[in-house]
Biotite code that builds the C-alpha atoms (Angstrom):
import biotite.structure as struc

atoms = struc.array([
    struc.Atom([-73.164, 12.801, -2.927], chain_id="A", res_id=1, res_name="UNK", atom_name="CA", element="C"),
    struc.Atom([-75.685, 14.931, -1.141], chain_id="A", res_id=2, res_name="UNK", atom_name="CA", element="C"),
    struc.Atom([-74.384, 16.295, 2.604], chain_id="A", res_id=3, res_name="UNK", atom_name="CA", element="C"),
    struc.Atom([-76.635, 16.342, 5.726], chain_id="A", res_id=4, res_name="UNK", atom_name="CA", element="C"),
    struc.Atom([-78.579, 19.780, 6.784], chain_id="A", res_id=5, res_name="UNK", atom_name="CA", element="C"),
    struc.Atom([-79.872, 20.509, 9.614], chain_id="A", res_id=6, res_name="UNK", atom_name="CA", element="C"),
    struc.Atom([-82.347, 23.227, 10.553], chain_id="A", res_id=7, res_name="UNK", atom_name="CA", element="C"),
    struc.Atom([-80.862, 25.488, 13.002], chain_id="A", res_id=8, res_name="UNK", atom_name="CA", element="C"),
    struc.Atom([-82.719, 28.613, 14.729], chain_id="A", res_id=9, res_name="UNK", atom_name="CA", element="C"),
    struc.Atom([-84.764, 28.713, 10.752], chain_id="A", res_id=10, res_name="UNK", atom_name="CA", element="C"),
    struc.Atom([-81.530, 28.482, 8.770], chain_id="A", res_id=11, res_name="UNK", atom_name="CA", element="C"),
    struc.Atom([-80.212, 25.058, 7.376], chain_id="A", res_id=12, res_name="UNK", atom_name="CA", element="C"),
    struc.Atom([-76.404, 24.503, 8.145], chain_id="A", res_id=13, res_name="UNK", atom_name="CA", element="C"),
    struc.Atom([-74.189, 21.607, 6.817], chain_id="A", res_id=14, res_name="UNK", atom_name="CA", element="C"),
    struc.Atom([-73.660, 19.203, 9.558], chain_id="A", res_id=15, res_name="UNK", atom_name="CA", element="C"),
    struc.Atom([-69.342, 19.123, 9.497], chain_id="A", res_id=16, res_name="UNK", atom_name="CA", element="C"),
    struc.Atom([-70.076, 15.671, 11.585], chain_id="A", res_id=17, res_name="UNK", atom_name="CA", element="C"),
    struc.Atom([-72.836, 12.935, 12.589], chain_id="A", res_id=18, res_name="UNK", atom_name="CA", element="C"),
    struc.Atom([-72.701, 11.614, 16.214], chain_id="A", res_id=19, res_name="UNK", atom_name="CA", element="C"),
    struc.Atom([-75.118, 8.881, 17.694], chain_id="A", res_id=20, res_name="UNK", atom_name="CA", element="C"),
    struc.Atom([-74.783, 7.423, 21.548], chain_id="A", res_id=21, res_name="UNK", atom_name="CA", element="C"),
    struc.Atom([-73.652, 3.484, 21.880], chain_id="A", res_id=22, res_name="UNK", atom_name="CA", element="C"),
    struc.Atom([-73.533, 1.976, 25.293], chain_id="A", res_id=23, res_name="UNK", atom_name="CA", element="C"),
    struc.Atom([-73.489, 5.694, 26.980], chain_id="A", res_id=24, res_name="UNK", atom_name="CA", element="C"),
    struc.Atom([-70.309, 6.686, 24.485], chain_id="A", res_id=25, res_name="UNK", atom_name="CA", element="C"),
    struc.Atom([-70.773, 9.135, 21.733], chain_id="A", res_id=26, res_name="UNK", atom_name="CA", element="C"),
    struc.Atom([-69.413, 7.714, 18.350], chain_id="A", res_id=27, res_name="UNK", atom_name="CA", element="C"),
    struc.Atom([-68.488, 9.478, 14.977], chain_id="A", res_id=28, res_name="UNK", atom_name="CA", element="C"),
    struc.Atom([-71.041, 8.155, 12.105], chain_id="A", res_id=29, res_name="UNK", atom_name="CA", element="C"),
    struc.Atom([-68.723, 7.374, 9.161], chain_id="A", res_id=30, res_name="UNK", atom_name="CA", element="C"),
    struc.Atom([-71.511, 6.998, 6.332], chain_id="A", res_id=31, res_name="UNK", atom_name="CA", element="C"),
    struc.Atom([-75.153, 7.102, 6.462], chain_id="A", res_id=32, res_name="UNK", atom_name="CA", element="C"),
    struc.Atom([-77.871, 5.826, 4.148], chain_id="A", res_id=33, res_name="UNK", atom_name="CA", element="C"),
    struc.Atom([-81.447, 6.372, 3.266], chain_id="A", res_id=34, res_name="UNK", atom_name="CA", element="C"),
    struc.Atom([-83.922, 4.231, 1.145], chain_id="A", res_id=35, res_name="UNK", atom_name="CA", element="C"),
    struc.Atom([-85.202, 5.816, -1.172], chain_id="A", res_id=36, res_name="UNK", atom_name="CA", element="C"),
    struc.Atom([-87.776, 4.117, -3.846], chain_id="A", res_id=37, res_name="UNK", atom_name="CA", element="C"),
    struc.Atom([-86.818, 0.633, -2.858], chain_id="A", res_id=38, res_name="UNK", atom_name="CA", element="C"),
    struc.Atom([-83.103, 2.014, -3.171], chain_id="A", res_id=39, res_name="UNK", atom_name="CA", element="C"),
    struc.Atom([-79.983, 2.076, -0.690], chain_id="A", res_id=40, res_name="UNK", atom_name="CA", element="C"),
    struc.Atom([-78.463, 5.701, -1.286], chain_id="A", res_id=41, res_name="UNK", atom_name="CA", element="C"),
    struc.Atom([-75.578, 7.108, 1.156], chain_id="A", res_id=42, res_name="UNK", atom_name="CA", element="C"),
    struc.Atom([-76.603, 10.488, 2.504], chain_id="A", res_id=43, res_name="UNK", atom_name="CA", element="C"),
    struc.Atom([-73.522, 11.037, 4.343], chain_id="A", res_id=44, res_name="UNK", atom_name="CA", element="C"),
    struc.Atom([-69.824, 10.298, 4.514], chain_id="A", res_id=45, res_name="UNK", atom_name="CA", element="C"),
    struc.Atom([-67.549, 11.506, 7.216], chain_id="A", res_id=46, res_name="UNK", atom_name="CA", element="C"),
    struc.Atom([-64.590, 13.838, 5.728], chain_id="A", res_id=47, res_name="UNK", atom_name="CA", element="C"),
    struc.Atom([-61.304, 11.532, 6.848], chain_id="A", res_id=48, res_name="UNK", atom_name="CA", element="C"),
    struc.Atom([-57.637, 13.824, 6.634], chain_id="A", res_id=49, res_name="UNK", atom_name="CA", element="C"),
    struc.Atom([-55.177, 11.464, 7.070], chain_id="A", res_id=50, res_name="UNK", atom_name="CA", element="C"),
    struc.Atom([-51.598, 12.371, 7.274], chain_id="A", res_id=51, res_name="UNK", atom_name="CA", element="C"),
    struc.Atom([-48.358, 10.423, 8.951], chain_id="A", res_id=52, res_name="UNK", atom_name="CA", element="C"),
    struc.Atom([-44.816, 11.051, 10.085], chain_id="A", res_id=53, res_name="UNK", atom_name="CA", element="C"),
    struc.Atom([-42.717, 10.830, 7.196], chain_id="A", res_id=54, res_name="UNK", atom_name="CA", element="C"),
    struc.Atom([-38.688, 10.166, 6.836], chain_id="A", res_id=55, res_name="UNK", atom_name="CA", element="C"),
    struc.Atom([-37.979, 11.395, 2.746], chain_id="A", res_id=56, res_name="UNK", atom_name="CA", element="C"),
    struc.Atom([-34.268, 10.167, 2.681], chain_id="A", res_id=57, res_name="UNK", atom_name="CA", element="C"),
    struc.Atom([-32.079, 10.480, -0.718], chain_id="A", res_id=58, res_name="UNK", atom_name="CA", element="C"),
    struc.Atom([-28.691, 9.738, -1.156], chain_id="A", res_id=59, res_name="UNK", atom_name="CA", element="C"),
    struc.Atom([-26.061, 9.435, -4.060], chain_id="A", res_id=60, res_name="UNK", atom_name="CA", element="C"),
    struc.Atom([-22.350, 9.275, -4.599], chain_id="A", res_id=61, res_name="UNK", atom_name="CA", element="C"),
    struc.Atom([-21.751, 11.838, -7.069], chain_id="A", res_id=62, res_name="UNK", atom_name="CA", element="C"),
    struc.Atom([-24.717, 12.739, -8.340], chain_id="A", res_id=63, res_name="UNK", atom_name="CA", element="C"),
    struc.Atom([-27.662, 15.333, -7.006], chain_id="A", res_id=64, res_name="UNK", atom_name="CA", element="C"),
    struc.Atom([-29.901, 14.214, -4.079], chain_id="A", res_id=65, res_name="UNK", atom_name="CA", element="C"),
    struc.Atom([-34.085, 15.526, -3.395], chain_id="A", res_id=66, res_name="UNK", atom_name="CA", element="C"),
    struc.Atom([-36.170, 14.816, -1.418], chain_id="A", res_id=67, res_name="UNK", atom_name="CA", element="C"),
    struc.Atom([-39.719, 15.975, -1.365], chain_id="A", res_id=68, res_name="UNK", atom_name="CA", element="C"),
    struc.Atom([-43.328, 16.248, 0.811], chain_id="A", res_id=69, res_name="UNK", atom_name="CA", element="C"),
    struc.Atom([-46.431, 17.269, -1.286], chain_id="A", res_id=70, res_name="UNK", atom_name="CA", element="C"),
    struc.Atom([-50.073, 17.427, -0.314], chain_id="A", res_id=71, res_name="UNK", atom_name="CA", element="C"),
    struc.Atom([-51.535, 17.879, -4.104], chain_id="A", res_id=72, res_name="UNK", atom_name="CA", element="C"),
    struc.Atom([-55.414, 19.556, -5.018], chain_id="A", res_id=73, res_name="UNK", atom_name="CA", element="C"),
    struc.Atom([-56.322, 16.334, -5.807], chain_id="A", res_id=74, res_name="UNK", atom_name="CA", element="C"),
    struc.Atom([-56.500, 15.152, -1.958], chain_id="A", res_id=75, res_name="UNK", atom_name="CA", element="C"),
    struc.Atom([-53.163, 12.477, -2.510], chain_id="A", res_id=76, res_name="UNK", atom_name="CA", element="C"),
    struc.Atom([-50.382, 13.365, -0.431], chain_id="A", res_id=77, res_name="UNK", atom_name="CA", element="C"),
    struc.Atom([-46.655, 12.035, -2.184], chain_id="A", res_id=78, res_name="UNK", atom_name="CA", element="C"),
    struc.Atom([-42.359, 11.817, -1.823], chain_id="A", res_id=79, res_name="UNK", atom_name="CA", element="C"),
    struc.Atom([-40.501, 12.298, -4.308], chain_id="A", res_id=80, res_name="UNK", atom_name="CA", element="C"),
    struc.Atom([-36.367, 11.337, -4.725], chain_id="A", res_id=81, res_name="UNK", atom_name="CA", element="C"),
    struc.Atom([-33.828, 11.132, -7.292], chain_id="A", res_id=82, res_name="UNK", atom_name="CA", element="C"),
    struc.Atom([-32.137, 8.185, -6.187], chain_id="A", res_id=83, res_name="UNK", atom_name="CA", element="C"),
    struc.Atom([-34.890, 6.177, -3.999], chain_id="A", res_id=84, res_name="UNK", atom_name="CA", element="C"),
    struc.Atom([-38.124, 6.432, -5.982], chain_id="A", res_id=85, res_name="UNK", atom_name="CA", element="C"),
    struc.Atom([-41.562, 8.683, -5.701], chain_id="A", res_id=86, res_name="UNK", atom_name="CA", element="C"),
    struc.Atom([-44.898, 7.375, -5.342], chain_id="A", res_id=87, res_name="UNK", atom_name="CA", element="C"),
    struc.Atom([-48.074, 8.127, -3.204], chain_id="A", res_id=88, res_name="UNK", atom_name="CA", element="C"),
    struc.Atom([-48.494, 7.807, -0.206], chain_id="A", res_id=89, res_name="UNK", atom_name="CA", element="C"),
    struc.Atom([-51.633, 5.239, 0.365], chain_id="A", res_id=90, res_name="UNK", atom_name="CA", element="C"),
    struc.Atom([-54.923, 6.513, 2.082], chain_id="A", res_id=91, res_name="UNK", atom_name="CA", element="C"),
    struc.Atom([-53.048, 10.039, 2.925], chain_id="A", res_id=92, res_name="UNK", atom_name="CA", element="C"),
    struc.Atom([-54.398, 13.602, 2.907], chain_id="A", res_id=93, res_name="UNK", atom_name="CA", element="C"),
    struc.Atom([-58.030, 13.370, 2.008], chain_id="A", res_id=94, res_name="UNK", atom_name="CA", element="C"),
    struc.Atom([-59.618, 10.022, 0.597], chain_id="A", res_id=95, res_name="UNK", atom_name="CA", element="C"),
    struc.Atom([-62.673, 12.076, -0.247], chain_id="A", res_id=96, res_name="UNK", atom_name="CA", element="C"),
    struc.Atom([-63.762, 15.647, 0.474], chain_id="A", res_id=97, res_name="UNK", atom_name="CA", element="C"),
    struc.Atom([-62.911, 18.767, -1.355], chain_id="A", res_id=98, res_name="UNK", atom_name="CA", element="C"),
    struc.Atom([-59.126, 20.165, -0.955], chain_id="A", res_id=99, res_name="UNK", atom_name="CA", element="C"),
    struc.Atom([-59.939, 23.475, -0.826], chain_id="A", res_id=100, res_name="UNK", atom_name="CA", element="C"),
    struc.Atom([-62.145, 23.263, 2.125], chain_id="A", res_id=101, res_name="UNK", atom_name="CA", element="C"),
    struc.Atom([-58.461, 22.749, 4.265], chain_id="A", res_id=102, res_name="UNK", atom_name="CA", element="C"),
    struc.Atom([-54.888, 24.519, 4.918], chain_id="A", res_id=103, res_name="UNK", atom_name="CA", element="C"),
    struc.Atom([-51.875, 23.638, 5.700], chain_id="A", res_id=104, res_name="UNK", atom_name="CA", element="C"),
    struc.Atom([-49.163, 25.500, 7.582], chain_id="A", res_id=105, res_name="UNK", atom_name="CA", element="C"),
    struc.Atom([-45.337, 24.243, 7.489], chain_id="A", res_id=106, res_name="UNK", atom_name="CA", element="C"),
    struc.Atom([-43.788, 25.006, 10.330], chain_id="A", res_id=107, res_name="UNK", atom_name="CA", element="C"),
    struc.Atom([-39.753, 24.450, 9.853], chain_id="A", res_id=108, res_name="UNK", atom_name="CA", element="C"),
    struc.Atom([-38.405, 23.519, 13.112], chain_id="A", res_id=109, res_name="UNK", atom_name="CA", element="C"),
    struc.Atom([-34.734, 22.761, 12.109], chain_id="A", res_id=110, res_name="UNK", atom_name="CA", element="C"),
    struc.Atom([-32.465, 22.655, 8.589], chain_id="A", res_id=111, res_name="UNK", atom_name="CA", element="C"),
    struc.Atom([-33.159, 24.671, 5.671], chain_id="A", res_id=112, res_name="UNK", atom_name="CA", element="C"),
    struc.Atom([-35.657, 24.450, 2.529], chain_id="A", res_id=113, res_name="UNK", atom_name="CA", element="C"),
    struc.Atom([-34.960, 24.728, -0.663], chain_id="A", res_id=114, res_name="UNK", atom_name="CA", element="C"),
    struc.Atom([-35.897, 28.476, -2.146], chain_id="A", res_id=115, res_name="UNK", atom_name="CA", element="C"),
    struc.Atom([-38.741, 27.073, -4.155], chain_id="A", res_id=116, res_name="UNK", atom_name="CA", element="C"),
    struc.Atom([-40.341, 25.138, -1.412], chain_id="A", res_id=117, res_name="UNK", atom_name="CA", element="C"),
    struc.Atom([-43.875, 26.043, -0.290], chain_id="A", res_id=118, res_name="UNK", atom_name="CA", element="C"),
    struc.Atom([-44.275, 29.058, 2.654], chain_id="A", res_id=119, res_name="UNK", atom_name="CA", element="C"),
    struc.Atom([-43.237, 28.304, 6.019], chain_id="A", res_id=120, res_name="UNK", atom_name="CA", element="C"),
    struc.Atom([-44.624, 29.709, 9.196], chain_id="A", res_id=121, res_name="UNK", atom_name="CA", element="C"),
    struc.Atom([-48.142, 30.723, 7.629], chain_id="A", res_id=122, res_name="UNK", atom_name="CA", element="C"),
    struc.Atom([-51.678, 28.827, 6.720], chain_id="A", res_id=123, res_name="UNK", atom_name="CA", element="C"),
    struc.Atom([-52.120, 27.987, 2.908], chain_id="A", res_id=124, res_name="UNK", atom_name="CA", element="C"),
    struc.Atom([-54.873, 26.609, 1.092], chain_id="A", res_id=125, res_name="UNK", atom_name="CA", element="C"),
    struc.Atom([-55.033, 23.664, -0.067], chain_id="A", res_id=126, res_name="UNK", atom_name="CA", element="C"),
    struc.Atom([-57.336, 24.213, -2.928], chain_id="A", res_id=127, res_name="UNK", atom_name="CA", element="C"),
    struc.Atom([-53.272, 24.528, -4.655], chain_id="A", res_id=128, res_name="UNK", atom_name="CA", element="C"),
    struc.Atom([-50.628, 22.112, -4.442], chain_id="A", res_id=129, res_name="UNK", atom_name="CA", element="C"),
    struc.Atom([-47.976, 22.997, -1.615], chain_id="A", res_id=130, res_name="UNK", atom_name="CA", element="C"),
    struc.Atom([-44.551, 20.582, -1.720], chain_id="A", res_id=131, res_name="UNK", atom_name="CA", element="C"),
    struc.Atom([-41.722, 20.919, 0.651], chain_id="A", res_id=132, res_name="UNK", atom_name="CA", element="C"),
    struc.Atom([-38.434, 19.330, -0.741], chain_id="A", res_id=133, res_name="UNK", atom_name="CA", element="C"),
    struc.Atom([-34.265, 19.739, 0.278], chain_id="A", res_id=134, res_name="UNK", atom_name="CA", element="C"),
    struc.Atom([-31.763, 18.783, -2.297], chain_id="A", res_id=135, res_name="UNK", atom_name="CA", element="C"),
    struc.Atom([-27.600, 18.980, -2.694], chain_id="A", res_id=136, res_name="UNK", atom_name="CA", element="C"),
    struc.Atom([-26.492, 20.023, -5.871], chain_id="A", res_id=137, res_name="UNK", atom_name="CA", element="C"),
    struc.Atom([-22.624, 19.347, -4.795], chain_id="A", res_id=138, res_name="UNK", atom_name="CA", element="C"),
    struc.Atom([-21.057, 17.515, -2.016], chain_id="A", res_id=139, res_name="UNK", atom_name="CA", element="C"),
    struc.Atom([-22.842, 18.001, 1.489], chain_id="A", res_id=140, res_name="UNK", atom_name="CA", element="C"),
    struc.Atom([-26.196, 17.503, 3.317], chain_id="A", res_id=141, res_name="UNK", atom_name="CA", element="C"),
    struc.Atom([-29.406, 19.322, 2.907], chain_id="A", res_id=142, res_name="UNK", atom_name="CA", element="C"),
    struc.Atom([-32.336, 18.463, 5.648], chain_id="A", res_id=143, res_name="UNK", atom_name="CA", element="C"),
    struc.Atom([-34.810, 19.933, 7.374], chain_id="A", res_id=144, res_name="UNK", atom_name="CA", element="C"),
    struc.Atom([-37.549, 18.731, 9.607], chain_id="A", res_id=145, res_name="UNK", atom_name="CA", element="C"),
    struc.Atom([-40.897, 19.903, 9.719], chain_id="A", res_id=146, res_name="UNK", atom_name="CA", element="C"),
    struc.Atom([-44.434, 19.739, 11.297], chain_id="A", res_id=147, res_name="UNK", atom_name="CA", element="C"),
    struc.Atom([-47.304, 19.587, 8.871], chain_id="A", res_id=148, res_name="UNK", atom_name="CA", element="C"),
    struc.Atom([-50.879, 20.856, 10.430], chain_id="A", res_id=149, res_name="UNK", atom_name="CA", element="C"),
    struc.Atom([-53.966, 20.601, 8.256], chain_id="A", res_id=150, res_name="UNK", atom_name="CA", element="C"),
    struc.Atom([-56.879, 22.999, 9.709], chain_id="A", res_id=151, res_name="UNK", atom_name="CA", element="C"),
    struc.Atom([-60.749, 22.996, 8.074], chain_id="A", res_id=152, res_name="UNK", atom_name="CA", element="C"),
    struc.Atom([-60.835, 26.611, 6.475], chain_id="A", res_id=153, res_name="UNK", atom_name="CA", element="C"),
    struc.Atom([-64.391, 26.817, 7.674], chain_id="A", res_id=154, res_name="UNK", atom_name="CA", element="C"),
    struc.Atom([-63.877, 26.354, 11.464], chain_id="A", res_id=155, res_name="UNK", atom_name="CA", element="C"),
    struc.Atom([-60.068, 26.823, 11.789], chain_id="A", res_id=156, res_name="UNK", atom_name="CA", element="C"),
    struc.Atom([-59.846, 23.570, 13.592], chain_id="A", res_id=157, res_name="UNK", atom_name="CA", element="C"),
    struc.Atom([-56.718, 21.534, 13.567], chain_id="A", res_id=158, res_name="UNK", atom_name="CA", element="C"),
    struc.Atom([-56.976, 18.320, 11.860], chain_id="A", res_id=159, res_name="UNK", atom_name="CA", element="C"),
    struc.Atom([-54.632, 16.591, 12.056], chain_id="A", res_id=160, res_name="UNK", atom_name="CA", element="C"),
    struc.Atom([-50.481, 16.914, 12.442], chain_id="A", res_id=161, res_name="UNK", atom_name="CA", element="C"),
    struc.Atom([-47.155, 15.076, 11.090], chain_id="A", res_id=162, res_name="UNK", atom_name="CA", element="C"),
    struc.Atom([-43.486, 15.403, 11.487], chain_id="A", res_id=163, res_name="UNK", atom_name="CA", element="C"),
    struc.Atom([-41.893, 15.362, 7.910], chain_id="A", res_id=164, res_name="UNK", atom_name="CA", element="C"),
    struc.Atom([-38.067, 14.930, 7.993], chain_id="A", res_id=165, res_name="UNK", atom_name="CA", element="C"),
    struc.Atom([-36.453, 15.660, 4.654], chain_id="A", res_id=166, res_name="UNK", atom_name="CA", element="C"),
    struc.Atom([-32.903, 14.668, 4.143], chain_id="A", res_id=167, res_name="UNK", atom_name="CA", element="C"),
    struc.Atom([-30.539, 14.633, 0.862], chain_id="A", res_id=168, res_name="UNK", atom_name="CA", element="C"),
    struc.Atom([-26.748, 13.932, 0.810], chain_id="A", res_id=169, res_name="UNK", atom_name="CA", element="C"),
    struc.Atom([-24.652, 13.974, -2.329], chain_id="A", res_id=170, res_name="UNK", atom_name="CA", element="C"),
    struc.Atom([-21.151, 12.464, -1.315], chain_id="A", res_id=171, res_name="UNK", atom_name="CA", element="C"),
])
């Protein structure tokens, strides 16, 4: 699909958003269309990140526990367990857009990671896949919770923020 420009001081910028006044209230436009030769086509369709607190739990009784957050290139943010499934999670990260036009920044506010988790503390691009997981190998508890920020790369704006608590326990 084609984005909106606008000309601005003789240079055309990308409009990032589409706003239009109802009853004295300015709304977001979430898709626009134009007719062109007889024929309905959509000019414009607002960029939607989506992303949820999240509780990952595993468990087992004698056997190794995971538990994992991803937010993948392809815009679909997923869990992952040993012992209580994986899947998508529906209409999370970005239904449509371009992944690499976002970061995300992990920022561990209690527990521990596993060594091959994704950077903490620091703004990543999302143009890769970034997963955050905890998982006990031998008897104990592994957790950690964390708040996931997406920013757009272009402005640096904050789009949106989650609390992910990961949590595996082998007993």
């Amino acid at each position: 699909m084609a984005s909106a420009n606008i000309k601005v001081g003789g240079t055309f910028r990308t409009a990032t958003g589409i706003h239009v006044k109802v009853a004295g209230t300015w709304r977001a436009v979430q898709s626009g269309y134009i007719k062109v030769a007889g024929v309905w086509q959509q000019f414009w369709a607002a960029v939607t990140v989506a992303i949820s607190d999240q509780n990952i739990i595993d468990s087992a009784v004698g056997a190794p526990a995971f538990a994992q957050y991803a937010l993948a290139n392809t815009g679909v943010a997923s869990y992952a367990t040993i012992n209580n499934g994986s899947g998508n999670i529906p209409g999370e990260w970005l239904p449509s857009g371009t992944p690499a036009n976002y970061d995300v920044r992990a920022t561990l506010n209690s527990g521990s990671l596993d060594g091959s988790s994704s950077a903490t503390g620091s703004w990543l691009n999302l143009g890769t896949g970034r997963a955050w997981l905890v998982q006990r190998l031998s008897a104990g508890v592994q957790a950690a919770n964390l708040t996931i920020e997406i920013r757009d790369a272009g402005t640096l704006a904050v789009v949106d923020t989650a609390t992910v608590v990961l949590s595996a326990t082998y007993s």
